[in-house]
Structure formats: structure tokens, C-alpha cells
N, C-alpha and C positions, 0 to 999 in steps of 0.2 A: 514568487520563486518557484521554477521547474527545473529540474533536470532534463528537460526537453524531451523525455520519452513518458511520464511518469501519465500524462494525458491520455494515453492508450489504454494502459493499465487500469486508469481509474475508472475511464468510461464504461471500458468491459465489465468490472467488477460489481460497477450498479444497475446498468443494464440487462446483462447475462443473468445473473442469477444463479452460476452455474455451479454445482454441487460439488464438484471436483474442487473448484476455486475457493471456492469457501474453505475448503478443508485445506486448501494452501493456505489462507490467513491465517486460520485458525494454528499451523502451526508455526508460525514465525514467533523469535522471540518475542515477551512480552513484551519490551522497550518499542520493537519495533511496531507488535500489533496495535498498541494502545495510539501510538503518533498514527498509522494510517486509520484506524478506526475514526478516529478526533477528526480527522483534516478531513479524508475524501469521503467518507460513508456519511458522519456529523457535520462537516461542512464548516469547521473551526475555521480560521484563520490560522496562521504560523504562528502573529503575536498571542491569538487567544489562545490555541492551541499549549504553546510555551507558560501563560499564566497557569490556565485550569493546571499543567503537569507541573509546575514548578522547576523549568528548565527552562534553556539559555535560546532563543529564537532561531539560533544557527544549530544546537544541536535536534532543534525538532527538523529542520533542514535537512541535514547530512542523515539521521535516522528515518526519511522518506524516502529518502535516495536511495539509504541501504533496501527499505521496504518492496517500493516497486521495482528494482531488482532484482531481488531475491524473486518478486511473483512474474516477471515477464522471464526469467530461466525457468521457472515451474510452468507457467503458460504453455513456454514450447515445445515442454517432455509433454503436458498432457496435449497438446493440439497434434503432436508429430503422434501419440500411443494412437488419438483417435483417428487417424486419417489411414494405421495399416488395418 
């Protein structure tokens, strides 16, 4: 399961390393930080993902969704601040 964009997001986020971005994870709600921590940084699956948190495999779904997101609108304020 992707939202078709969430592959961007992830890639840069393991890749990049980047200090700014972190501190965008860092502030997402917990619901949200824990499902993308599990999945993209951990490497969960959706179903394991959903056991380890004791939630429904569609709500760790739709709460990725919301995840990457919330960080590709954070991505474009910090990519647009760096570029003036």
C-alpha cells in the first residue's frame, strides 16, 4: 500500500539525513510519528506494523498517508526557505 507520493518522502528521509527534517518528524503527532517511524525508518510491514501497535492495518494506512503529508508540505517550506 502507497499513496503514490509517500516513496519520495521516504527515500529522502533515509537518505538525506537532514536536520531540518528530522525535526519535522519529530514534530508530528505521536499517532502519526510512531506508524512512520515503524514502517519507513523500521522497515515494518503495515500488517506488522498494525500488530507491534495494536491497530486496524487500514488505520496504520490512512495514518501514513496523513504522515508523509504533513512532511512533503514541511519538505517544501524548508526546500523553498533554502533556496532564497
Amino acid at each position: 500500500m502507497n499513496d503514490g507520493h509517500g516513496e519520495v518522502v521516504d527515500e529522502l528521509v533515509r537518505r538525506e539525513g537532514h536536520q531540518q527534517l528530522r525535526n519535522e518528524i519529530e514534530q508530528l503527532p505521536d499517532s502519526l510519528r510512531h506508524i512512520f517511524v515503524v514502517v519507513v525508518l523500521d522497515g515494518y510491514t503495515y500488517r506488522q506494523a498494525a500488530e507491534l501497535l495494536s491497530i486496524p492495518v487500514g488505520t496504520v494506512a490512512a495514518r501514513l498517508i496523513d504522515a508523509r503529508g504533513r512532511l512533503r508540505r514541511s519538505m517544501g517550506r524548508l526546500f523553498s526557505e533554502e533556496v532564497k
